[in-house]
N, C-alpha and C positions, 0 to 999 in steps of 0.2 A: 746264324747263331751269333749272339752279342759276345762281342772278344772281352775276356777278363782281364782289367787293370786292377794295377797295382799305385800303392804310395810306400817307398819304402825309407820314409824320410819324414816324421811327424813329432810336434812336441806337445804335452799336458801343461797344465798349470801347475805341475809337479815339478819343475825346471821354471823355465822364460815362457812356457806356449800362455793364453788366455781360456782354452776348456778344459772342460776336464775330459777325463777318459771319455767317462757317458758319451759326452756331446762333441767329442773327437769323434768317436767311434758310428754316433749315429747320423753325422754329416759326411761320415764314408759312405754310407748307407745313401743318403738321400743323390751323392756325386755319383753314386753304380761302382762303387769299387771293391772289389771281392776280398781287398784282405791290407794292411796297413802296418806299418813298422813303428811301435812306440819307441822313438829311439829319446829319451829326455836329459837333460845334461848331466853327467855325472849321478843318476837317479834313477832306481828301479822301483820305487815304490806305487808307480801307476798302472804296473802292470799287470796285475791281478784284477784292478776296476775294470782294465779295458778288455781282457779275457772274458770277463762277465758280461759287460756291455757286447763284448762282439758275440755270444751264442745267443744272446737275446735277441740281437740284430742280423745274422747270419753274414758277421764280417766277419775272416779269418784275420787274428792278431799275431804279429811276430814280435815277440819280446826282443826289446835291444836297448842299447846305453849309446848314449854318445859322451865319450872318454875327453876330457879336456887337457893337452899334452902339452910342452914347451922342447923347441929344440933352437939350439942358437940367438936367444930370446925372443924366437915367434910362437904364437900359438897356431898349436894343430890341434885337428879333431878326428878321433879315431872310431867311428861307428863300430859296435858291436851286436851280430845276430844272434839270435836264437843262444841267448845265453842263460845258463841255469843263473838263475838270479838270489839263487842262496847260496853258491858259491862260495870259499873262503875267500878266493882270491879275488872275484870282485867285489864283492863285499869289506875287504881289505881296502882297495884301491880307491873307492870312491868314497869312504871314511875319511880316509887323507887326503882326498880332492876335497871334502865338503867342509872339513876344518880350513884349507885354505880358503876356499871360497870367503867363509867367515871372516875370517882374520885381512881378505883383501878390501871386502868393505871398511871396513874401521880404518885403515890406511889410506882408502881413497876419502872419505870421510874428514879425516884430517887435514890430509893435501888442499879439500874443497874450501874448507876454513880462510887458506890464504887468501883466495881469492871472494871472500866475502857471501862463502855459500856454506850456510849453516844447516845442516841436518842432521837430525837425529839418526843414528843408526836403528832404533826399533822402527822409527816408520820405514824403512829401509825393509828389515826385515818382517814386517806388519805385514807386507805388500808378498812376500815369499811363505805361507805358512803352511806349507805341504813339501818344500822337498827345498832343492838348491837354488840359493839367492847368487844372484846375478845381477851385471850390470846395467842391465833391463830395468831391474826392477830398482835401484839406485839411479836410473835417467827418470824413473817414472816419480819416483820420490822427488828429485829438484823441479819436475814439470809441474807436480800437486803442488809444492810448495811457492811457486812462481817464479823463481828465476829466471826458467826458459821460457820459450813460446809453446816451445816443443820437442819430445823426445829424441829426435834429430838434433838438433842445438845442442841436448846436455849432452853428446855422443860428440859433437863437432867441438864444442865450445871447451867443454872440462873432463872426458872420461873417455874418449875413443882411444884406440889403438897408437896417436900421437899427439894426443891432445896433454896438456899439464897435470891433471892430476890422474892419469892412467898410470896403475901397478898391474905388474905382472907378478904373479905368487904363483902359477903351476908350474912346477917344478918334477913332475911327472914327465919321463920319456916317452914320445911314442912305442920305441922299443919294448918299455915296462908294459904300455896298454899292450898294446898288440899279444905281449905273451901272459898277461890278469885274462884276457879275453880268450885265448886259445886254453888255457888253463881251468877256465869255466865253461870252456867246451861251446865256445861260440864260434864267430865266424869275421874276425878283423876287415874292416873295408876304412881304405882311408877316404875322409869326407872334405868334400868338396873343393878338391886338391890347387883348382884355378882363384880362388879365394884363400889362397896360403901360398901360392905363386914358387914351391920350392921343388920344380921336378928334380934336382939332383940328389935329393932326399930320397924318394922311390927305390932305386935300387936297395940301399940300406933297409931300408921296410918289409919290401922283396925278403930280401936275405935273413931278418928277423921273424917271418911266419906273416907278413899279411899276406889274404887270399883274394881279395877285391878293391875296386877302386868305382869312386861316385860319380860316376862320367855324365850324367843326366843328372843337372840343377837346375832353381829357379835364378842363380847368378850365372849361369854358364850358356852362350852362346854356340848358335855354331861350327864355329870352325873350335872353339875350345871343346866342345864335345866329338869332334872328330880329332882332334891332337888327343886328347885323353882314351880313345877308343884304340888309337896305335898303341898309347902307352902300355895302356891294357895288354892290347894281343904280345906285346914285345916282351914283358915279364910277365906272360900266361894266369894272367889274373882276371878275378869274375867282375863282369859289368855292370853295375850298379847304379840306380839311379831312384830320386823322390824328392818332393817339393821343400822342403824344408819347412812347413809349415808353423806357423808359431799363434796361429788364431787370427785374435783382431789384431795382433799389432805385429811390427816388427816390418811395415810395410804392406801388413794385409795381405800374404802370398796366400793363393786360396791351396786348400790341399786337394790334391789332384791336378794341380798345374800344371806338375814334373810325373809322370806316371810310367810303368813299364806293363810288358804282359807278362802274364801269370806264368807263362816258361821262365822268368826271369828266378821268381821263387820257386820253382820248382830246380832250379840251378842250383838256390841258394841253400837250398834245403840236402841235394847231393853234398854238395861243403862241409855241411854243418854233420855230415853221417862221417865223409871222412876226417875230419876234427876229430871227432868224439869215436872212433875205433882209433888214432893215431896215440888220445888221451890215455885210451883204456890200456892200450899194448904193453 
């Protein structure tokens, strides 16, 4: 009997990914994978395409958000599962995610001026017209326009993490996600915790209601998926793992690179029962 994977780590063209639901959903399909986690940044609007898309295609779809957080001016990312996506509270939270998001473009926009790289923020936002604009989609803007060679370049050269014209505008706690998320009756997992390099942060997280940790990535090695698997067991948290998938770009990770078996949601899914009897009490 063919063993059931999973991906529990995917994005739409609804966030940064390049498909859309459909063709997220129907390349689960053609990889054999029984069921997929729309998780898209700070954005739930794809998930009702891909619910549709998955009973057509008989992939099981797990609604999720991935929360974009700052703590001691890093960013974090907070995955969230099987969350009611009408929610006030997330529905709150990623309002005021999406307005920064906005308001970070126009400021890195500015910054880029100095350095003789003029863009229009609509073709900026041209290139995002279904959910949250992103820095993705501002690299892809200066690569169209010609600056770079390439989307790597505008990431290295003017908008990465320490590059000159990078702003940081999430001002969102992981604390805050974590409890938007338990509050909408999800299931907090922190995401891809080796690419945020801050295990002394975990415990606090622990202690604020996260339930999982993303120990299986498409950047995680390893001996980091065996560090992160102690971590796990040491603050009795669920194990988590999926490709991070983002389509054609972002490095072309394919989805289904990073995969688990289907006991993994079935774990995920106990979680999400004690969430939501914890909520209702």
């Amino acid at each position: 009997m063919r063993k059931r994977k999973i991906d529990l780590h995917v994005h739409t063209y609804y966030s940064d990914g390049t498909f859309s639901p459909e063709k997220v959903i129907s390349e689960a399909k053609k990889r054999g994978l029984s069921a997929v986690a729309i998780c898209d940044h700070d954005c739930v609007e794809g998930i009702e395409e891909a619910k549709k898309a998955g009973a057509k295609h008989g992939v099981e779809v797990i609604p999720g958000v991935e929360v974009t957080c700052e703590k001691d001016g890093l960013e974090i990312h907070m995955l969230g599962y099987f969350i009611d996506i009408e929610s006030r509270p997330i529905i709150d939270l990623i309002t005021v995610l999406r307005d920064k998001r906005i308001k970070r473009i126009y400021d890195m926009v500015d910054r880029l001026k100095n350095y003789n790289v003029n863009i229009s923020p609509h073709k900026v936002f041209a290139l995002s017209p279904k959910g949250a604009v992103s820095r993705m989609h501002l690299a892809s803007a200066i690569y169209n326009e010609g600056f770079v060679s390439s989307i790597k370049e505008a990431f290295a050269k003017y908008i990465g993490d320490k590059a000159p014209c990078y702003v940081s505008r999430f001002e969102v706690s992981p604390e805050s996600a974590i409890d938007a998320i338990l509050k909408s009756k999800g299931v907090p997992v922190y995401a891809h915790p080796n690419v945020m390099g801050r295990d002394d942060l975990i415990p606090g997280f622990a202690k604020a209601g996260l339930r999982g940790i993303e120990v299986y990535h498409s950047e995680h090695n390893r001996w980091t998926e065996e560090h992160y698997l102690n971590v796990a067991h040491k603050f009795g948290l669920l194990v988590t793992g999926g490709s991070d998938c983002h389509g054609a770009g972002k490095g072309r990770i394919l989805m289904g690179g990073v995969t688990m078996p289907y006991s993994t949601l079935e774990d995920l899914k106990r979680e999400a029962e004690d969430v939501r009897k914890n909520q209702d009490a």
